[in-house]
C-alpha positions in Angstrom: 118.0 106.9 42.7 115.2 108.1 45.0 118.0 109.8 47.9 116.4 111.1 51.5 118.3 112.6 54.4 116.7 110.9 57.1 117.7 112.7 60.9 117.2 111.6 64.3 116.6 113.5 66.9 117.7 112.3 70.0 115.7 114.6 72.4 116.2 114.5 76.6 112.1 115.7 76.9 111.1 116.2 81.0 107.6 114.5 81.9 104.6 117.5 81.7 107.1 120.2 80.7 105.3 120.0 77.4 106.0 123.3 76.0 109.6 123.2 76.9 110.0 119.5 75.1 108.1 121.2 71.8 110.4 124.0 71.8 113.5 121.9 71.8 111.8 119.5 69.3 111.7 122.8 67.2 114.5 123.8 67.4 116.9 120.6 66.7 114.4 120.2 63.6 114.9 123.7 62.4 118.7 122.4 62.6 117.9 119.6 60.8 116.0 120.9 57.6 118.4 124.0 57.6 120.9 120.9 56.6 118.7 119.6 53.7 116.5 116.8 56.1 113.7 115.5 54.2 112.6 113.4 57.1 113.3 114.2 60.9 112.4 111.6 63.9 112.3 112.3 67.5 111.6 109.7 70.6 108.6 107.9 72.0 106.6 110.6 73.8 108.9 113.2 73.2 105.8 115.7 73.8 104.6 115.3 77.4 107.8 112.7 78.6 108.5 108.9 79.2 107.2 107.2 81.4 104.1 109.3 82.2 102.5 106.6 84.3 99.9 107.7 85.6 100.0 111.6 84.7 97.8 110.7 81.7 95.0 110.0 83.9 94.5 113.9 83.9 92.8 114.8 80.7 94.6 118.3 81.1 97.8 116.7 80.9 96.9 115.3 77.2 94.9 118.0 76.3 98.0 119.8 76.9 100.3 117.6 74.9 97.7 118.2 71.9 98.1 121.9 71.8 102.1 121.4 72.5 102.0 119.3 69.3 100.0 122.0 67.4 102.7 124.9 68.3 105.1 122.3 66.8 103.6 122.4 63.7 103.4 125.9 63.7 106.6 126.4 64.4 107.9 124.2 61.7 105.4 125.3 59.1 107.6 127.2 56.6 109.7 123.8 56.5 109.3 120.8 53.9 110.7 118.3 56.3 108.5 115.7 57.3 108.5 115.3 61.3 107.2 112.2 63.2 107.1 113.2 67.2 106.2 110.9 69.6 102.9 112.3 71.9 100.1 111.2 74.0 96.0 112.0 72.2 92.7 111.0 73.3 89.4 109.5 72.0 86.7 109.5 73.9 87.9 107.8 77.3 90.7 105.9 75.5 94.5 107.5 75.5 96.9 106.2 73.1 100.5 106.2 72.9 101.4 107.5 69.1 103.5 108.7 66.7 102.4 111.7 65.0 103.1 112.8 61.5 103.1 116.5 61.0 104.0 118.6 57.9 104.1 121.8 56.6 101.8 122.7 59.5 99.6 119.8 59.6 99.2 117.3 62.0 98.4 114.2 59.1 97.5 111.3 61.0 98.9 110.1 64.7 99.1 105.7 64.8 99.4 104.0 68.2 101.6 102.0 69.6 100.2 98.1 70.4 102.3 96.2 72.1 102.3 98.0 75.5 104.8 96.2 78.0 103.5 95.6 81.5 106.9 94.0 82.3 110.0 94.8 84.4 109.8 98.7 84.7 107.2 98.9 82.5 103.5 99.9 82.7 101.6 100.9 79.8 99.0 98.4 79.6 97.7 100.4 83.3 97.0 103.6 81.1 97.1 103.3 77.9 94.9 101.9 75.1 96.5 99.8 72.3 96.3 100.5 68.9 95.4 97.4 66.7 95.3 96.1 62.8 92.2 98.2 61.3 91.8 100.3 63.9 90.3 103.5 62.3 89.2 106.5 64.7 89.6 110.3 64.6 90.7 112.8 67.1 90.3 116.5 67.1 89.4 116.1 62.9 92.8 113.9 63.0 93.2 110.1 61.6 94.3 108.1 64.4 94.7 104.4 63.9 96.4 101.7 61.2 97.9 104.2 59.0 100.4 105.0 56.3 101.0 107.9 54.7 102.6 108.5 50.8 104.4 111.2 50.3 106.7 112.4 46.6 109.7 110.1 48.5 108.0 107.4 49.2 105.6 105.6 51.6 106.1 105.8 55.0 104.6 103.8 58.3 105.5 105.0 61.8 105.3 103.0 64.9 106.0 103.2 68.6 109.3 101.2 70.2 107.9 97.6 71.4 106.3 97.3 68.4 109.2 96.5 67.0 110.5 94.3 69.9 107.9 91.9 68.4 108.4 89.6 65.5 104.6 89.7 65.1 104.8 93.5 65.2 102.3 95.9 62.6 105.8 96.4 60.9 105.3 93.2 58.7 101.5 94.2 57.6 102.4 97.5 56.8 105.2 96.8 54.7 103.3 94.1 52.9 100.8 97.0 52.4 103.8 99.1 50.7 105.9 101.0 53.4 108.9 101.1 52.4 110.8 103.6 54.7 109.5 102.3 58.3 110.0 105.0 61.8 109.8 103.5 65.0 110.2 106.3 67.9 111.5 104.6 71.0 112.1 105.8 74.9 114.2 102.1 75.8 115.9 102.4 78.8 119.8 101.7 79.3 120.5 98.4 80.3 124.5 96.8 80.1 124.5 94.9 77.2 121.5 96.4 75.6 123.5 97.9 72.9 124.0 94.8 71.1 120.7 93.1 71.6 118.9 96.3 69.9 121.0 96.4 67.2 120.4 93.0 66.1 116.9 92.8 66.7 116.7 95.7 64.7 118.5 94.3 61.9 116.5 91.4 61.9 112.8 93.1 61.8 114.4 95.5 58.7 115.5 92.2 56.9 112.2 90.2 57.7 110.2 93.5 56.3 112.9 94.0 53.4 112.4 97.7 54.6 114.5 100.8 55.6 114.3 101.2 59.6 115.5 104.5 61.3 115.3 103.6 65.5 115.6 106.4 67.5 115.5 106.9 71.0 115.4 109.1 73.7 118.4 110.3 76.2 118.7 111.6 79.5 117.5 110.4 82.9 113.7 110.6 83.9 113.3 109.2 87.7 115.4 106.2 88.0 115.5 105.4 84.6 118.1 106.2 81.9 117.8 106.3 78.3 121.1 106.2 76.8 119.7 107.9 73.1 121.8 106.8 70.3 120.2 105.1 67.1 120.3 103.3 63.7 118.9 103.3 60.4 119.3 99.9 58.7 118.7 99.1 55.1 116.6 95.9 54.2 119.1 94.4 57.0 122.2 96.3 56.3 123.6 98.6 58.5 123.9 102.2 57.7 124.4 104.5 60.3 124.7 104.5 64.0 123.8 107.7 66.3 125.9 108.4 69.3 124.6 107.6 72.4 124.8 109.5 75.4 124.3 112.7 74.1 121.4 114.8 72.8 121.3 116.8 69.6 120.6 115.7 65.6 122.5 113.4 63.3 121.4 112.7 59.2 122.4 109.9 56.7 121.3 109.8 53.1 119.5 106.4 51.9 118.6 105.4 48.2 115.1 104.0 49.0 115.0 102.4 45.1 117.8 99.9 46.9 114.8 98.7 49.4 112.3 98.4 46.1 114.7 96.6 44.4 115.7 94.4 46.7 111.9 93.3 47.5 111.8 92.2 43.6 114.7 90.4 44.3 113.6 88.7 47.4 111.2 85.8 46.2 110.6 84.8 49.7 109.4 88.3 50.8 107.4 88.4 47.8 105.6 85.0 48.5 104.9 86.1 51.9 103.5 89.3 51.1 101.4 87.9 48.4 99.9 85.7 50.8 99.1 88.0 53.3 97.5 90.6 50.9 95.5 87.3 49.9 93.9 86.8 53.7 94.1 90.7 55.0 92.9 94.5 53.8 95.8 97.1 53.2 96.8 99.2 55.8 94.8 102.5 54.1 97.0 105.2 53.0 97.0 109.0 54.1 97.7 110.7 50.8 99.9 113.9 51.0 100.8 116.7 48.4 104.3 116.5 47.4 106.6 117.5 50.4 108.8 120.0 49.1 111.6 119.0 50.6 114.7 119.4 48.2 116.5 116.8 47.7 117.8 117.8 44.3 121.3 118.8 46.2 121.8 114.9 47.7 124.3 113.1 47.3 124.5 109.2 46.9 126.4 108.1 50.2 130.2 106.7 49.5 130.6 103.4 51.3 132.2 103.3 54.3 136.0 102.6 54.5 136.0 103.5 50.3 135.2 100.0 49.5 131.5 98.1 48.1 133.0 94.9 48.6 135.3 95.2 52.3 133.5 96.2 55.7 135.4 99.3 56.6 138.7 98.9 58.8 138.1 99.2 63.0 140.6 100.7 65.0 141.9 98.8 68.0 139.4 99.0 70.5 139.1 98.4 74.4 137.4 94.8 75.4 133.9 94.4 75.5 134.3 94.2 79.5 135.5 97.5 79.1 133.4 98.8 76.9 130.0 97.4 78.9 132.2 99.5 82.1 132.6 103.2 80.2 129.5 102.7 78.9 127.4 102.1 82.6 129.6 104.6 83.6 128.4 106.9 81.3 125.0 106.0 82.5 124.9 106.7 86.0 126.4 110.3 85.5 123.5 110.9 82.7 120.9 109.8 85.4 122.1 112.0 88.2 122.7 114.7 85.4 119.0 114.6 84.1 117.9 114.2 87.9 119.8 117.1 89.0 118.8 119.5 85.9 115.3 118.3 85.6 114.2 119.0 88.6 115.8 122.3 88.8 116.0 122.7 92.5 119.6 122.4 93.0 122.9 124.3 93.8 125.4 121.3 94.1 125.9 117.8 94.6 126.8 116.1 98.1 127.7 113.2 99.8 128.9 111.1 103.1 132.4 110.0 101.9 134.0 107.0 104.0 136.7 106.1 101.6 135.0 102.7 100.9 134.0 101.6 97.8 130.9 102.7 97.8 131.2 106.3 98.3 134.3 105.8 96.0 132.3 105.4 93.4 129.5 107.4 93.8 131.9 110.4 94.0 133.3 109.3 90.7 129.8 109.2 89.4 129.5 112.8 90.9 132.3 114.3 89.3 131.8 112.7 85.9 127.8 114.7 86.0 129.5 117.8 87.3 131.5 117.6 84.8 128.8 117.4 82.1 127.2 120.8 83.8 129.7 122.3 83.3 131.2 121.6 86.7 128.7 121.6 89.1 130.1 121.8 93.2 130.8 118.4 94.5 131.0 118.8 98.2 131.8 115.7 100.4 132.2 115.1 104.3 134.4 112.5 105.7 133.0 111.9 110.0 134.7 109.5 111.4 134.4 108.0 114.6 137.2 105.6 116.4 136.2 102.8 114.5 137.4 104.2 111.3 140.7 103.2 109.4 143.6 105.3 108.4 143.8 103.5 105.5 140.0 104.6 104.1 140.6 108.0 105.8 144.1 108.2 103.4 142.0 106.9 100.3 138.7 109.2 100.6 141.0 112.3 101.1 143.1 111.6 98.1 140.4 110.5 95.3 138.3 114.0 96.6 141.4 116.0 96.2 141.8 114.3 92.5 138.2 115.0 91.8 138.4 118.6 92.8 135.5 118.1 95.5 135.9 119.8 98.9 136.1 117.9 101.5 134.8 118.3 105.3 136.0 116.3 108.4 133.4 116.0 111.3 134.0 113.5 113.8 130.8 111.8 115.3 132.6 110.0 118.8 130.7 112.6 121.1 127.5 113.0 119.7 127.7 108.9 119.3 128.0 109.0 123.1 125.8 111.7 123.9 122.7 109.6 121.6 123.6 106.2 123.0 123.5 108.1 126.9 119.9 108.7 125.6 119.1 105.8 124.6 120.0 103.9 127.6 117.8 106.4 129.2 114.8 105.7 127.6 115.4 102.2 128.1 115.7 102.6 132.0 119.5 102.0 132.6 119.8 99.0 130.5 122.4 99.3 127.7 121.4 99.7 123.7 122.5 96.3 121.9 125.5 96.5 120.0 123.1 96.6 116.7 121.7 99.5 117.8 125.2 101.1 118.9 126.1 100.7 115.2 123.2 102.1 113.8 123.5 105.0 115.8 126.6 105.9 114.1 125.3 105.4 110.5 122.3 107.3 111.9 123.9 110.7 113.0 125.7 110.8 109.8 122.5 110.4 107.8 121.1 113.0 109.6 124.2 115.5 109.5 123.9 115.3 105.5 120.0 116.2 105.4 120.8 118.6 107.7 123.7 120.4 105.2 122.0 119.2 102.1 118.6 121.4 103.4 120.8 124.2 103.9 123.0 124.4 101.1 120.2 123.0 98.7 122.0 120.2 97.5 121.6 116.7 96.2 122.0 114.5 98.7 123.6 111.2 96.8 122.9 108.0 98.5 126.2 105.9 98.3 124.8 102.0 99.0 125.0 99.0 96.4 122.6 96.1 95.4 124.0 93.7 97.2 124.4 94.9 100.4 120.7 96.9 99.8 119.2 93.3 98.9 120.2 91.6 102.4 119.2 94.7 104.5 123.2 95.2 105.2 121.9 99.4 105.9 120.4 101.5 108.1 117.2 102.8 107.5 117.9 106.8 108.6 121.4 106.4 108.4 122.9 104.9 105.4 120.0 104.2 103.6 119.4 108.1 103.4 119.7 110.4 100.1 117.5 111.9 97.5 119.2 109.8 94.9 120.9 106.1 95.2 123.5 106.2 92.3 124.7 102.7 92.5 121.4 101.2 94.3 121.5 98.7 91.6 125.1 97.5 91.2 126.1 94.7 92.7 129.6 95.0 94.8 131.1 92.9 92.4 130.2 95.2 89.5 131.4 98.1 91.8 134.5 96.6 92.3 135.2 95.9 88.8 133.7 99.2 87.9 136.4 101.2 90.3 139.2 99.3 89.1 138.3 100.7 85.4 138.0 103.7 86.5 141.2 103.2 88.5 142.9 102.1 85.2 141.3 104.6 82.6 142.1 108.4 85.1 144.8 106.9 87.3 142.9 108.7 90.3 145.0 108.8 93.5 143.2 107.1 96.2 141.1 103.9 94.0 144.2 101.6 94.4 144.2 102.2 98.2 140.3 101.5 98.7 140.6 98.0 96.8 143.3 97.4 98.8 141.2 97.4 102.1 138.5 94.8 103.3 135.4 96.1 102.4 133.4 96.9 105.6 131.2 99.8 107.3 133.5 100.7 110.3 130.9 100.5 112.5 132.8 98.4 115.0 136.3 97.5 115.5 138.0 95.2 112.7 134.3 94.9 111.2 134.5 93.0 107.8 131.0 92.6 105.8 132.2 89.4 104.1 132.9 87.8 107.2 129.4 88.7 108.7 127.5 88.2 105.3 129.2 85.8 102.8 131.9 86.5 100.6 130.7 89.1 97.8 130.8 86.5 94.7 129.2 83.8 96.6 126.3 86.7 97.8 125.8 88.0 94.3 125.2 84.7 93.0 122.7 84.6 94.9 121.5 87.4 94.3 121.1 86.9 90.6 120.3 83.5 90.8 117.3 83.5 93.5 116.0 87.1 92.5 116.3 87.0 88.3 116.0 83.1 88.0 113.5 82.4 90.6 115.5 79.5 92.5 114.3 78.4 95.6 116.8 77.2 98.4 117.2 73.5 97.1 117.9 74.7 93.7 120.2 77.9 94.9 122.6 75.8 97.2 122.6 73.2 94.0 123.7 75.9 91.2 125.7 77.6 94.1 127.6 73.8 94.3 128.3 74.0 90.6 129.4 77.6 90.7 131.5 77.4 93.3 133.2 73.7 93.2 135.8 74.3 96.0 132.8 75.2 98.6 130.8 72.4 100.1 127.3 71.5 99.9 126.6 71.9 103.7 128.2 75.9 103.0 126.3 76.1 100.2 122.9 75.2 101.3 123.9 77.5 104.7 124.6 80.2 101.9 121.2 79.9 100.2 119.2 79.8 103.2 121.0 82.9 104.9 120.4 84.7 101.7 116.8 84.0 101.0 115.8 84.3 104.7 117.7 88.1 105.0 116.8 88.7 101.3 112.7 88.5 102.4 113.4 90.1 105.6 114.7 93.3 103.6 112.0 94.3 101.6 110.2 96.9 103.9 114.1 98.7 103.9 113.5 99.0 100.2 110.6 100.7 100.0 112.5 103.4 102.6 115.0 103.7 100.1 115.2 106.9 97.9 114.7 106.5 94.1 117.7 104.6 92.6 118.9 104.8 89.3 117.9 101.7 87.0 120.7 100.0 84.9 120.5 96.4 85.0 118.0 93.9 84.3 117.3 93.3 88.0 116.0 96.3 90.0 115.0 96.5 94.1 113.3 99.5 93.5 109.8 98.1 94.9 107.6 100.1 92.0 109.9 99.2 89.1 111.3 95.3 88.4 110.9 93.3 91.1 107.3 94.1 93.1 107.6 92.1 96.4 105.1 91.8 99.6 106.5 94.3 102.2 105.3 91.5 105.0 106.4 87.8 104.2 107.4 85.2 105.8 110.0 82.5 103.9 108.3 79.3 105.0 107.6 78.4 101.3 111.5 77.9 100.6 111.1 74.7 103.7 
């Protein structure tokens, strides 16, 4: 048996707060050798912070990173445990994203990342330079290129998180070259269903390179986007452990890295394969290292899970998979508005406009779930509502606040409403405003009443709008379009709906049942109902995903619409597609307006991360 304790560190770093992200990285290694670790991994840039964009522009800001990395390895230099931290490094003009190998004091060799994505909310291939097969430079007397290093355990390779979203990844040339134990340091973002997608992807790369794969990534929120941690370490394949996700700290597994040799003399096809490519390419070189250290003597081969070699272990009942996708984007949103909220570090409590829709429903669930992971953080929330309001929202928003523990404020807007539109007609020289404008007014002063408290109080404003109402310009830009942070900017209301009714389910809340039970609407006018003015919510989120992930024009939108929604008819359908796309292009310059949202689907309106769109546009094309 050749036994390791392999950990993962699943670290929440902050972008540039580089010597508070080595410290941490420290300390949870510390923790991990101080339980016999012979191997410790933390996340993708876990020095300076994912995404940097276009911080490492500023040579200070790497530079800085550099000597962060070196107090790490001087902090961990009394320990045998092999780290492998993610950081940024220069050459020459070049920066590279790379995983850095450091022992015993040493930084040993740093190997960058090469596939960079350019994609969805991704932009690497902007700054950084990508590592490649062969590459061979030096920084600061440091290897830096196509590396892998041998140590008494065995022989290791290290890569950066999209490399291994590729099939033609450096994985498969560096195991042909004799890694056996492969790291790949990852900062992926939460997205619902991702869970399942990594984990087989994963499994798939360790099989194809008859390897041992540890994944770990980051967690926490950084901007908009949200890394739910967690991570695996798979066998040649097989599954062997699974970190927790949604929560920082350290977690260890033993493997018996003779399995992963013996299995490659098993494998003929592997075998073929790597004979071949030995044939046709160099070696990846080797970094030779003294003997770790690391004591392993006291390791213990792993029992199999459930007792049994032959039977998967037995599951507990567990919640659907709807369910499960629910808690976890749940979990999500309260992470992101917990990391924004800490990270920053400018805060005293949270706040929001609470109308007893859904919402602000939401959102204030999201609140109290991230005040309850600081510890309980001050949710405040004000309820101003003018004669257009329901008794029945009213009822709902005072209950679910009250269940929360949030304080809740009443401020009625019906005068200054009047005094603003007395203004207005004013300034327009006795005519009257239009009854647009008369709404917007109301939305307006309410916006501007929460600035007003959130400056004062030094809170976080929460903006309380969805996707889909956000995607057809159903807001008002200075009312409620305002916050410092849009928690559900990128749910649709069909998602929020079946998102509160989980809720609803799993804390019995007071106050959920009664929201669901009302037409959902912004009470901006008497007996206002959004679905009657837009479309119903299904039929507008169809579109939504339909024209804005799968690129349908109008002809094709109505047609799928047709399909989708048998009972409605074509004419309604084609109206449908056309009203969408036409308000859906009209909307874009409210987006940009919009405060930073928190990104946890696959589609995104934030204009800088999925979906980059020309503020001024006109929708002939669609004719």
């Amino acid at each position: 048996m050749r036994l390791v304790q392999l950990a993962l560190l699943c670290a929440s770093p902050t972008v540039g707060a580089v010597d508070s992200n080595s410290r941490a990285l420290a300390t949870l290694t510390r923790r991990a050798a101080d339980s016999g670790a012979t191997l410790v991994a933390g996340p993708e840039q876990a020095i300076g912070g994912y995404p940097p964009e276009d911080l490492v522009q500023w040579p200070a800001f790497v530079d800085a990173q550099w000597r962060a990395l070196e107090a790490f390895a001087a902090q961990t230099a009394d320990l045998a445990t092999v780290a492998v931290i993610g950081v940024a490094a220069a050459v020459d003009s070049q920066v590279y994203n790379c995983a850095a190998v450091v022992h015993r004091g040493r930084i040993l060799g740093l190997v960058p990342k090469e596939k960079l994505p350019t994609y969805n909310v991704f932009y690497e291939g902007r700054t950084f330079a990508r590592g490649r097969e062969g590459l061979s430079l030096q920084t600061r007397g440091v290897p830096l290129g196509d590396l892998l290093f041998d140590f008494d355990f065995g022989t290791l390779a290290v890569e950066v998180c999209e490399d291994s979203w590729s099939p033609d990844g450096p994985m498969r040339r560096r195991t042909f070259s004799g890694a056996e134990l492969v790291i790949n340091l990852s900062a992926s973002p939460y997205r619902m269903g991702i869970e399942a997608t990594r984990h087989e992807m994963l499994s798939t790369r360790s099989a194809d390179a008859q390897c041992t794969l540890v994944y770990v990534n980051a967690v926490g929120g950084q901007d908009g986007l949200v890394y739910d941690g967690g991570g695996y370490v798979l066998q040649n394949g097989r599954s062997l452990f699974d970190a927790p996700r949604f929560t920082a700290g350290q977690w260890s597994t033993v493997v018996d890295l003779d399995r992963t040799r013996r299995l490659r003399g098993e494998h003929t096809t592997w075998r073929n394969d790597c004979d071949d490519h030995l044939r046709a390419h160099q070696a990846v070189p080797r970094i030779v290292s003294t003997s770790s250290g690391a004591d392993r003597s006291g390791l213990r081969y792993p029992p199999p899970a459930g007792g049994s070699f032959f039977l998967p272990a037995p599951t507990p009942p567990s919640a659907s998979a709807r369910d499960v996708a629910l808690d976890h984007l749940f979990e999500a949103l309260a992470l992101g508005v917990r990391s924004y909220y800490e990270k920053t570090g400018v805060f005293r409590c949270l706040g929001l406009a609470l109308s007893g829709g859904r919402d602000s429903m939401l959102t204030l669930l999201v609140a109290w779930r991230a005040s309850h992971l600081m510890g309980g953080v001050p949710v405040h929330t004000f309820y101003m509502p003018s004669r257009h309001s329901q008794a029945a929202t009213r009822t709902a928003a005072e209950r679910l606040a009250h269940a929360v523990g949030a304080t809740l404020r009443s401020l009625p807007i019906d005068e200054a409403t009047s005094r603003e539109l007395e203004a207005v007609t004013q300034m327009l020289e006795g005519q009257p405003p239009t009854e647009l404008t008369r709404q917007n007014v109301q939305a307006r002063i309410r916006g501007q009443r929460m600035w007003n408290w959130a400056n004062s109080s030094g809170a976080l404003f929460l903006q309380t709008g969805d996707m889909s109402e956000k995607a057809v310009g159903y807001t008002t830009l200075a009312g409620d379009l305002e916050g410092a942070l849009s928690v559900i900017a990128n749910l649709p209301k069909t998602v929020v709906v079946a998102l509160l009714e989980r809720l609803g389910t799993r804390f019995g809340f007071d106050g959920i049942a009664e929201t669901l039970a009302t037409a959902p609407g912004p009470e901006l006018a008497d007996h206002q109902e959004a679905e009657r003015e837009l479309m119903p919510f299904p039929v507008l989120d169809a579109c939504l995903y339909l024209h804005a992930s799968e690129k349908m024009g109008v002809s094709e939108l109505a047609a799928a619409l047709g399909d989708v929604f048998p009972d409605r008819s074509a004419e309604t359908c084609t109206d449908n597609a056309r009203r969408f796309v036409t308000l859906f292009s009209q909307s874009v310059h409210k987006w940009v307006r919009a405060p930073l949202a928190l990104h946890v689907g696959s589609l995104d309106l934030d204009r800088e991360r999925a979906l980059q769109l020309p503020v001024v546009q006109r929708p002939e094309w669609h004719q």
